[in-house]
LUMFINU-245777 format. One line per 8 residues: number of its first residue (from 1); their letters; for each residue x negated, y, z of N, C-alpha, C. Coordinates in nm, 4 decimals. Atoms other than C-alpha are relative to their C-alpha. Example, Ala and Ser with C-alpha at 12.3 -4.5 7.8 and 13.67 -1.06 7.14 Angstrom:
% LUMFINU-245777
1 = AS = -0.0890:-0.1190:0.0000:-1.2300:-0.4500:0.7800:-0.0900:0.1200:0.0000 | 0.0820:-0.1190:-0.0060:-1.3670:-0.1060:0.7140:0.0770:0.1090:0.0730
END
This chain:
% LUMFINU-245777
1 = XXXXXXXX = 0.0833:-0.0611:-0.1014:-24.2490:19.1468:-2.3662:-0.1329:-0.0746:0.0030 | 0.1233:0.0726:0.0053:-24.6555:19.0929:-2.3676:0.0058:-0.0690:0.1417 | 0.0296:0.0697:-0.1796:-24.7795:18.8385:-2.0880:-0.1105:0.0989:-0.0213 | 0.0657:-0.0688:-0.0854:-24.9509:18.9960:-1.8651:-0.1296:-0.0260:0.0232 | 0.1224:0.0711:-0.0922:-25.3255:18.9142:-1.7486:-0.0318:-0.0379:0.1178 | 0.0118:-0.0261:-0.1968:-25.3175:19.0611:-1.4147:0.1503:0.0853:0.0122 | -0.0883:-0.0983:-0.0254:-25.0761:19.2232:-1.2356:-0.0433:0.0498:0.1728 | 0.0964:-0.0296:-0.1383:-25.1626:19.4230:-0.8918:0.1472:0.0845:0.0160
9 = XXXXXXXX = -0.1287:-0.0079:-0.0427:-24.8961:19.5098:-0.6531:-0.0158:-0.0494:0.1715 | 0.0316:0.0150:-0.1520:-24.8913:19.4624:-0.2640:0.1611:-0.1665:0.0605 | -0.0352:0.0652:-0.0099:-24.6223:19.1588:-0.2699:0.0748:-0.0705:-0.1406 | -0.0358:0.0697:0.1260:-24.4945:18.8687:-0.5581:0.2228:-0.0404:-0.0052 | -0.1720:0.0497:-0.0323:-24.0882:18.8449:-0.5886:0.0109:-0.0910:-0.1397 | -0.0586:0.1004:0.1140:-23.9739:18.5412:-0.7915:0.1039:-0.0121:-0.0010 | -0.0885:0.0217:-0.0445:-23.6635:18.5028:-0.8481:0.0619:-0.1676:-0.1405 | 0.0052:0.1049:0.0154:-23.4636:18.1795:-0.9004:0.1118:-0.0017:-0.1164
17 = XXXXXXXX = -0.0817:-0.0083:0.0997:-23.2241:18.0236:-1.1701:0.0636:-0.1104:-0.0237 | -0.0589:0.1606:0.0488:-23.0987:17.6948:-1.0873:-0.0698:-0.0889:0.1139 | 0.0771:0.0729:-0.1133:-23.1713:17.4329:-0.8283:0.0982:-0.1515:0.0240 | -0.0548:0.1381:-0.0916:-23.0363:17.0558:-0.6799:-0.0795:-0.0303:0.0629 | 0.0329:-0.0045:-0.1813:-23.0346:16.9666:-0.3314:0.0401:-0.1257:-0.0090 | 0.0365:0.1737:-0.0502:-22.8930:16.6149:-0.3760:-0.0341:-0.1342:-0.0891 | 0.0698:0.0319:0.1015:-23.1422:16.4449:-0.6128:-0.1146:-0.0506:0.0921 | 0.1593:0.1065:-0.0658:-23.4527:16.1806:-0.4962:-0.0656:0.1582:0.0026
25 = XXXXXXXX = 0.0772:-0.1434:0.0535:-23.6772:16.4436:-0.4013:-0.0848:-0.0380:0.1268 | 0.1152:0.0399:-0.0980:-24.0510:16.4638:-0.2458:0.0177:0.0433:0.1361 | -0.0390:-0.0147:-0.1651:-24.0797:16.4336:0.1373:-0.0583:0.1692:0.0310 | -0.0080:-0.1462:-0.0692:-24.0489:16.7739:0.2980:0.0658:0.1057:-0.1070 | -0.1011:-0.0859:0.0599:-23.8310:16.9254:-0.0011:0.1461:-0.0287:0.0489 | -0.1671:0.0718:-0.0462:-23.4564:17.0190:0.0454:0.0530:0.0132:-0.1307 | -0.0701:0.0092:0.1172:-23.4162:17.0334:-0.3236:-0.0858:0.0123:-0.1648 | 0.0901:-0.0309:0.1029:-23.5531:17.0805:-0.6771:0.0384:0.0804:-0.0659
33 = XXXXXXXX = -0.0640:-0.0797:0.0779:-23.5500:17.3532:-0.9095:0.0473:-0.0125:-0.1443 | -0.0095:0.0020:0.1238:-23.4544:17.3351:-1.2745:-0.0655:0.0469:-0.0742 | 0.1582:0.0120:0.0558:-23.7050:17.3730:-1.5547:-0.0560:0.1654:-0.0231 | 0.0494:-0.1878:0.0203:-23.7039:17.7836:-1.6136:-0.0160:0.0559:0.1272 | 0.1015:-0.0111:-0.1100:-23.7484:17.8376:-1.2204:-0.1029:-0.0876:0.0141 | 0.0734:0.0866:0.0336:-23.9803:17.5804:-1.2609:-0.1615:0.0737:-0.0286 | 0.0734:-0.0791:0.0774:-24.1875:17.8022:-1.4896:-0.0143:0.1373:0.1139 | 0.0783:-0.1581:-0.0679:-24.1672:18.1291:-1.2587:-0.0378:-0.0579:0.1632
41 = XXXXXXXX = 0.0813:0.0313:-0.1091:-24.2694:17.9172:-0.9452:-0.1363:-0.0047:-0.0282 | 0.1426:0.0423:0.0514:-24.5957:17.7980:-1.1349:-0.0566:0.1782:-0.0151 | 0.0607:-0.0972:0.0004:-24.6583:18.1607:-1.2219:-0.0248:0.1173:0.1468 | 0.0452:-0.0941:-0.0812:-24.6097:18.3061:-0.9114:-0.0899:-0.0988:0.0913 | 0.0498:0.0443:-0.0983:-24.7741:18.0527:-0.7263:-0.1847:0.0049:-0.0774 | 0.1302:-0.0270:0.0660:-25.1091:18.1247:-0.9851:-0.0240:0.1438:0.0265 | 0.0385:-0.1861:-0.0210:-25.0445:18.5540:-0.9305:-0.0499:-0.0075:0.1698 | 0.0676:0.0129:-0.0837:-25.0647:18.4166:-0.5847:-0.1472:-0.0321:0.0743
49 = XXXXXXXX = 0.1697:0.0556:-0.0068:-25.3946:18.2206:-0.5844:-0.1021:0.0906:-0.0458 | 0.0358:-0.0881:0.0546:-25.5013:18.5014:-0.7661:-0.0707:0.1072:0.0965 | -0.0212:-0.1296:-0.0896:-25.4355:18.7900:-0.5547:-0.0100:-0.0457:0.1447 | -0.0084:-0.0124:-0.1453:-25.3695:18.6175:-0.1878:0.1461:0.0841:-0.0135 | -0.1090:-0.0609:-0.0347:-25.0178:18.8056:-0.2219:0.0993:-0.0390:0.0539 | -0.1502:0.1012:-0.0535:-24.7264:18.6802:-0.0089:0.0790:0.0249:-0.1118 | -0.0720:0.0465:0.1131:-24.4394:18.5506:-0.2320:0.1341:0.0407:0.0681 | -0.1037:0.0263:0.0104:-24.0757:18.6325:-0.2108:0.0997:-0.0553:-0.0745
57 = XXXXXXXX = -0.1463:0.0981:0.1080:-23.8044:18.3608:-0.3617:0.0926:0.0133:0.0416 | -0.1299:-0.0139:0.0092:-23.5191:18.4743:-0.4257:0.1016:-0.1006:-0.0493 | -0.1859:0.0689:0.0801:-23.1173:18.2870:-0.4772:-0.0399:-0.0860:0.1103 | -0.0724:0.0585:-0.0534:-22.9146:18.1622:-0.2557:0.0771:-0.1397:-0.0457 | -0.0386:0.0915:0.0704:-22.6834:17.8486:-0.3289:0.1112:0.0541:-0.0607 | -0.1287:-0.0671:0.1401:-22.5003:17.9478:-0.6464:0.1366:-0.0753:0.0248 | -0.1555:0.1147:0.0356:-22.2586:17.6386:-0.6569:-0.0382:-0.0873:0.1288 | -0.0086:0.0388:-0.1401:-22.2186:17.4552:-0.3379:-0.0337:-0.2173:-0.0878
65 = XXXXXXXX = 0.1271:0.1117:0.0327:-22.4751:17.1447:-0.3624:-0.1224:-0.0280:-0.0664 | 0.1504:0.0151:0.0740:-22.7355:17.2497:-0.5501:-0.1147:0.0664:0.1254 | 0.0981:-0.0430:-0.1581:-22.9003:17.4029:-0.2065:-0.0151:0.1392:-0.0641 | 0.0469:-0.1316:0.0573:-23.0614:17.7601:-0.1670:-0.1543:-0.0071:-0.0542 | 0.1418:0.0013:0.0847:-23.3127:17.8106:-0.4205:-0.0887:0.0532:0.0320 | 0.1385:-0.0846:-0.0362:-23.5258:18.0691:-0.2681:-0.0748:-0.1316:0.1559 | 0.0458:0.0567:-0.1004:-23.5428:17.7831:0.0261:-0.0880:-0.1257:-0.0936 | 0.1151:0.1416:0.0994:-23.6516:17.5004:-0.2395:-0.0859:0.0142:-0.0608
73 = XXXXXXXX = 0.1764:-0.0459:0.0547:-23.8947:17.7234:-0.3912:-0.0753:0.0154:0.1260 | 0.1055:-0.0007:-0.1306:-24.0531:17.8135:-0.0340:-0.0349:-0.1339:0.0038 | 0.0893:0.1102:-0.0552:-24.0997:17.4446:0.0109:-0.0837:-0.0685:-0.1161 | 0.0472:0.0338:0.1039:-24.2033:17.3621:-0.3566:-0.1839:0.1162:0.0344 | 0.1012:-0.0550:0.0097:-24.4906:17.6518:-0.2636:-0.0724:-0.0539:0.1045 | 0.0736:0.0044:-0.1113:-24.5809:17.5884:0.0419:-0.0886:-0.1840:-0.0276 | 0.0942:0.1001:0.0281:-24.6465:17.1979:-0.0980:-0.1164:0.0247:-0.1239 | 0.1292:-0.0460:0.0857:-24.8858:17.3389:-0.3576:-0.0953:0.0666:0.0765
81 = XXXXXXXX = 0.1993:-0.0630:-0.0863:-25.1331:17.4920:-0.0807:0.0518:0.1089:0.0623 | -0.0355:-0.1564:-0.0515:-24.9251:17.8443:-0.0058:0.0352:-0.0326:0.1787 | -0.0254:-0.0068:-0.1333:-24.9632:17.8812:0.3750:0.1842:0.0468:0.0139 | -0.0953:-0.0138:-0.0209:-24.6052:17.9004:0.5129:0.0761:0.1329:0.0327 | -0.0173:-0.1015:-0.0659:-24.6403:18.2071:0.6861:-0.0367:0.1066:-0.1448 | 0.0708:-0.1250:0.1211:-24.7456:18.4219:0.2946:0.1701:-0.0613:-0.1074 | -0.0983:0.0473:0.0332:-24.3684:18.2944:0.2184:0.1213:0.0448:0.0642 | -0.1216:-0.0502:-0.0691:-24.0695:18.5062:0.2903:0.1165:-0.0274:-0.0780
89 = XXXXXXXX = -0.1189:0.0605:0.0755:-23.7469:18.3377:0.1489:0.1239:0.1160:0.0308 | -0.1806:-0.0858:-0.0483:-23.4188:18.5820:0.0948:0.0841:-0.0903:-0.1346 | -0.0687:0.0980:0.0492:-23.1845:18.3039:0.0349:0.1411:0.0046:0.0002 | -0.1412:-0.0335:0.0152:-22.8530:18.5069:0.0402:0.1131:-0.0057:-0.1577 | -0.0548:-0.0513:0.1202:-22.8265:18.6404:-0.3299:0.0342:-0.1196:-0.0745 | -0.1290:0.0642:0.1001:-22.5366:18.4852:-0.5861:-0.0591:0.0102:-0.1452 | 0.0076:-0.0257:0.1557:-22.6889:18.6422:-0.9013:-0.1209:0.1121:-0.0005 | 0.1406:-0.0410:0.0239:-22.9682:18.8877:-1.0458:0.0468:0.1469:0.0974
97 = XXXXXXXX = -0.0346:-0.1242:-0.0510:-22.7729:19.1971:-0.9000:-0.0917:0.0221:0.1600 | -0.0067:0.0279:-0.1152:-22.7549:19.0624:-0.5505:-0.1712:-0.0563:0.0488 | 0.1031:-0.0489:-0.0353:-23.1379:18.9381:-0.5880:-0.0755:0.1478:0.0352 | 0.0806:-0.1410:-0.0361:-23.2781:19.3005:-0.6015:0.0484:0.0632:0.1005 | -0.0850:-0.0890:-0.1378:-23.0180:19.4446:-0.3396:-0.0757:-0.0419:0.1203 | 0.0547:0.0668:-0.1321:-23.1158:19.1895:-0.0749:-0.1992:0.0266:-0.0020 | 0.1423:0.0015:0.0083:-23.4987:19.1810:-0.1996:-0.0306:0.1566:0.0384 | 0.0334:-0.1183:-0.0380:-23.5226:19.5548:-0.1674:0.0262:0.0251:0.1656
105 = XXXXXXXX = 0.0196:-0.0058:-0.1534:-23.4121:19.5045:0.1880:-0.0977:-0.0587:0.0462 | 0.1331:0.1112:-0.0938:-23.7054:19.2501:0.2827:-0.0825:0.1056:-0.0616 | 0.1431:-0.1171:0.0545:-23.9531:19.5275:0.0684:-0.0309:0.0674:0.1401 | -0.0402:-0.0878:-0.1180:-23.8421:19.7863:0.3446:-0.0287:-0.0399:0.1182 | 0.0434:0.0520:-0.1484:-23.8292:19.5619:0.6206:-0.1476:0.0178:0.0353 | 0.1335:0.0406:-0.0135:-24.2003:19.4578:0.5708:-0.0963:0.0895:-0.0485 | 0.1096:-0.0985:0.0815:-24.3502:19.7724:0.3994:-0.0523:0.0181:-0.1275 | 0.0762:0.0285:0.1225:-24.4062:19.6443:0.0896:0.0576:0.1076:-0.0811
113 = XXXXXXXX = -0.0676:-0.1266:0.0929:-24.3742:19.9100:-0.1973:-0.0612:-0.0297:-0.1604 | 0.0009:0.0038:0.1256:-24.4951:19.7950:-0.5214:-0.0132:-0.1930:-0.0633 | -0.0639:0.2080:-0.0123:-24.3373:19.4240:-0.5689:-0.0648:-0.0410:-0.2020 | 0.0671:0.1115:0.1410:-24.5169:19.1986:-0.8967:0.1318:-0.0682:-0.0204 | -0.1150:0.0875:0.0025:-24.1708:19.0640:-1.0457:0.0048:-0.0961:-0.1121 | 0.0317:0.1417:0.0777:-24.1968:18.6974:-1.1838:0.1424:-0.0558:-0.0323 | -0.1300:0.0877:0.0048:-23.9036:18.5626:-1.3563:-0.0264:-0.0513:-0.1944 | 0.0672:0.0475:0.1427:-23.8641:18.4341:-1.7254:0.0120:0.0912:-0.1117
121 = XXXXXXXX = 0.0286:-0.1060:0.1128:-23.9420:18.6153:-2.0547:0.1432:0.0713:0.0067 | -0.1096:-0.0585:0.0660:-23.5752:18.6352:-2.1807:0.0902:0.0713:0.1290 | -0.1277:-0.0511:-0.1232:-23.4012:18.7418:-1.8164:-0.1003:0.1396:0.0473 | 0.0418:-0.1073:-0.0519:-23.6785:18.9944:-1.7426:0.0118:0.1383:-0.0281 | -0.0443:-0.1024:0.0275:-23.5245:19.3030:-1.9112:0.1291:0.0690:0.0796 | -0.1301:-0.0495:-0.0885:-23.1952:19.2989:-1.7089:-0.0266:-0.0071:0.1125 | 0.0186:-0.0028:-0.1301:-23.3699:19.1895:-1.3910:-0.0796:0.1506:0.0393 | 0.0986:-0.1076:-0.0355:-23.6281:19.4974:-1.4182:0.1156:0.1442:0.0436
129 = XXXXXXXX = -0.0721:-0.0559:-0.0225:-23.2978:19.6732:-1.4529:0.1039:0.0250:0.0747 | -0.1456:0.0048:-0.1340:-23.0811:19.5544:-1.1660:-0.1091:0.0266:0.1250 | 0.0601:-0.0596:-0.0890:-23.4085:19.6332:-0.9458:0.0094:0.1306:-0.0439 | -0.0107:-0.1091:0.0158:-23.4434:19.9629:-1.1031:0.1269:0.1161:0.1111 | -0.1391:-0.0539:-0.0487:-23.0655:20.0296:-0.9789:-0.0067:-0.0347:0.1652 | 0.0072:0.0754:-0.1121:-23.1522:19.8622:-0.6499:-0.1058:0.1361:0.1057 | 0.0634:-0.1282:-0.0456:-23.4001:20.1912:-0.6029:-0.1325:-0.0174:0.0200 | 0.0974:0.0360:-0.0364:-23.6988:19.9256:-0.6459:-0.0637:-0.0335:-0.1562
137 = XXXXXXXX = 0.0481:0.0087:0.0985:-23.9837:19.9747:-0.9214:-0.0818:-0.1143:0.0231 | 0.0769:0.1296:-0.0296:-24.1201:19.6358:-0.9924:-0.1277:0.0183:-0.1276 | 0.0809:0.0591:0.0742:-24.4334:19.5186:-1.2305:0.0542:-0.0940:-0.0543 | -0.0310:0.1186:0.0044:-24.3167:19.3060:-1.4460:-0.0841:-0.1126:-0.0471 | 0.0748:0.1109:0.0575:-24.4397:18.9358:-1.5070:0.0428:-0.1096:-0.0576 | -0.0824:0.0896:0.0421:-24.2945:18.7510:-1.7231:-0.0419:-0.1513:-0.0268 | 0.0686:0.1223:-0.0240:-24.3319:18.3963:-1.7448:0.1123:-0.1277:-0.1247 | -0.0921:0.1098:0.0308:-24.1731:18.0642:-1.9439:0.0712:0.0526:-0.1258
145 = XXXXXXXX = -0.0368:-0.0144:0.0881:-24.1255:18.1937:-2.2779:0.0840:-0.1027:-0.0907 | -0.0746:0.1021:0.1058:-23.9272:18.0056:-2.5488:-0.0196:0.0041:-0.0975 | -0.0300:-0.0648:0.1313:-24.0135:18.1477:-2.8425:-0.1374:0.0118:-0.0885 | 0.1270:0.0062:0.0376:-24.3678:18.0595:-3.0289:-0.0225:0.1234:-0.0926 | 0.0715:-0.1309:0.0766:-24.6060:18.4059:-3.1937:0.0432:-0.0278:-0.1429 | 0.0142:-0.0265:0.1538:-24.5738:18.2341:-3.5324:0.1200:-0.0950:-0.0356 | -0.1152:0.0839:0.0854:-24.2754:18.0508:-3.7317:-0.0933:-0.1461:0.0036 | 0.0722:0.0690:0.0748:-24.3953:17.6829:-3.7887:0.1542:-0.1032:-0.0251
153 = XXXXXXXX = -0.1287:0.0701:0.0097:-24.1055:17.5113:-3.9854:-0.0109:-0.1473:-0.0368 | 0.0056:0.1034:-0.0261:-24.0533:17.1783:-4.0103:0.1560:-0.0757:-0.1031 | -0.2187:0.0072:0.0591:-23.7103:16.9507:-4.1860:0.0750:-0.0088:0.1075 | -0.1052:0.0221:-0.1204:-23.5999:16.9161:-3.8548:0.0330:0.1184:0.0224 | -0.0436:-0.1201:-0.0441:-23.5844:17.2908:-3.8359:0.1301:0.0726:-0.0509 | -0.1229:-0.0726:0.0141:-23.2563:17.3070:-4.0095:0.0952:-0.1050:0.0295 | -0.1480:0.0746:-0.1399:-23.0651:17.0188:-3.8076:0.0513:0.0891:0.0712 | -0.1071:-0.0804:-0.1710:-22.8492:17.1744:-3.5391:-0.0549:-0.0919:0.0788
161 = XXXXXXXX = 0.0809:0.1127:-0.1451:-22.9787:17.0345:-3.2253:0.0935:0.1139:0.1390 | -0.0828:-0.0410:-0.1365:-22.8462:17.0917:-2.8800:-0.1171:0.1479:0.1227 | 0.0771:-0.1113:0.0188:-23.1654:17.2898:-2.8194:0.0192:0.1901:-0.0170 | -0.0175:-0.1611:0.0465:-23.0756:17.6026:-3.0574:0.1410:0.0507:0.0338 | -0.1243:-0.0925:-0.0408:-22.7056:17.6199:-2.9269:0.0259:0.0347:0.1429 | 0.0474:-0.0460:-0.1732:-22.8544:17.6243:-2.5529:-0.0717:0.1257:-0.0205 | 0.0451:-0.1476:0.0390:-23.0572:17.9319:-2.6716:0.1438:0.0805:-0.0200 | -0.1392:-0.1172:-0.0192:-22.7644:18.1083:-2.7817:0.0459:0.0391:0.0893
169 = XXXXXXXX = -0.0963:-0.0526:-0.1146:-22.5743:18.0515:-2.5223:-0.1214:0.0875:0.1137 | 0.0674:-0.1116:-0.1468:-22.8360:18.2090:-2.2654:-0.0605:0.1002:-0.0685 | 0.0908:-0.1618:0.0420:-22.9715:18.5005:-2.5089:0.1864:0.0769:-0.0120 | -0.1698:-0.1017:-0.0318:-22.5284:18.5843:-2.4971:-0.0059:0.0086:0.1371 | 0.0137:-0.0440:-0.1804:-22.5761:18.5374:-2.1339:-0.0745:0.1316:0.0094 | 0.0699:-0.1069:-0.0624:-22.8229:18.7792:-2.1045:-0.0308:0.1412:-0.0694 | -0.0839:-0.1628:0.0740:-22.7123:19.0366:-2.3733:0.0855:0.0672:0.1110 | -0.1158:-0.0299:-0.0742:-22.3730:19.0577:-2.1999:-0.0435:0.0560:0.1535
177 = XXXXXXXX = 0.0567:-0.0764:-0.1382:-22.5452:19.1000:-1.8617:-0.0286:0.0944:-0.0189 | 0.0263:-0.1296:-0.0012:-22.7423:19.3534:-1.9485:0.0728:0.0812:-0.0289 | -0.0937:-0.1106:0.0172:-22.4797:19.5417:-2.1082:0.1084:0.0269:0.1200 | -0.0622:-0.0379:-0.1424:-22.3047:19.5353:-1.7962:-0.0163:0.0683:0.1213 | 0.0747:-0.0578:-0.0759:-22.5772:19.6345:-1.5740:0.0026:0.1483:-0.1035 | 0.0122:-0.1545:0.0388:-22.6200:19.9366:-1.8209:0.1062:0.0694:0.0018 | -0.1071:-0.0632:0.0411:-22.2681:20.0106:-1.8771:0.0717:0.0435:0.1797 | -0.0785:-0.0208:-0.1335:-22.2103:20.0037:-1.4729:-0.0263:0.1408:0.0604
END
């Protein structure tokens, strides 16, 4: 999927992918995110500076101690400059489904109708598609690629490394998802 330049849209939904809550962490956080929300905070908090668009962060606490992520991104934004109040956290959702369900309820609540959706390159095909099903057309913006325009090889490029069998495993993650979301 191309990045984007701009994207225009009347609110920013990020959604999350990982988080710890009990880890040293700067005063006024209740947690940190892991390095691919990481990547779609930075972008939405630039579509923000951009635009002025309030932000919604999405995920709840997946596994009990890593905290809720849409709450550790609100405070990760709000310490980069984002007024508190341009920050609506829905910190219920378990997974990508349950983001768009709940997020399409805060759309509704607040009026919003054409949501900018920030998440990372490789998850943004099944997320566009569990909003789709959710009854909510997003923009998408993808962010935190993995995957460089041109080959550049190297001798290290035919070690095995712990690297290329972490890829796998999350491009089978997010095959299998999607085929689930389509097949549902």
């Amino acid at each position: 999927m191309p990045v984007p330049q701009s994207a225009s849209g009347d609110v920013i939904v990020v959604l999350g992918g990982g988080s710890l809550a009990d880890v040293p962490l700067p005063q006024g956080w209740s947690g940190q995110v892991t390095d691919g929300p990481a990547q779609r905070i930075l972008g939405a908090f630039v579509l923000h500076r951009r635009s002025g668009l309030p932000v919604i962060p999405s995920g709840g606490e997946v596994f009990r101690g890593n905290g809720a992520e849409a709450q550790i991104m609100r405070d990760v934004l709000v310490s980069l400059g984002m007024a508190p109040d341009k920050v609506v956290a829905e910190a219920k959702s378990l997974n990508t489904q349950q983001n768009a369900e709940f997020t399409a309820g805060l759309l509704r609540q607040y009026g919003w109708q054409r949501p900018v959706l920030v998440t990372s390159a490789f998850h943004m095909r099944r997320a566009v598609e569990e909003f789709k099903r959710a009854g909510v057309a997003v923009t998408p913006y993808p962010v935190g690629y993995s995957v460089l325009r041109s080959n550049y090889w190297n001798a290290l490029s035919w070690v095995p490394s712990a690297d290329a069998l972490c890829g796998t495993s999350l491009a089978l993650k997010e095959y299998l998802g999607l085929a689930a979301v389509l097949l549902r």
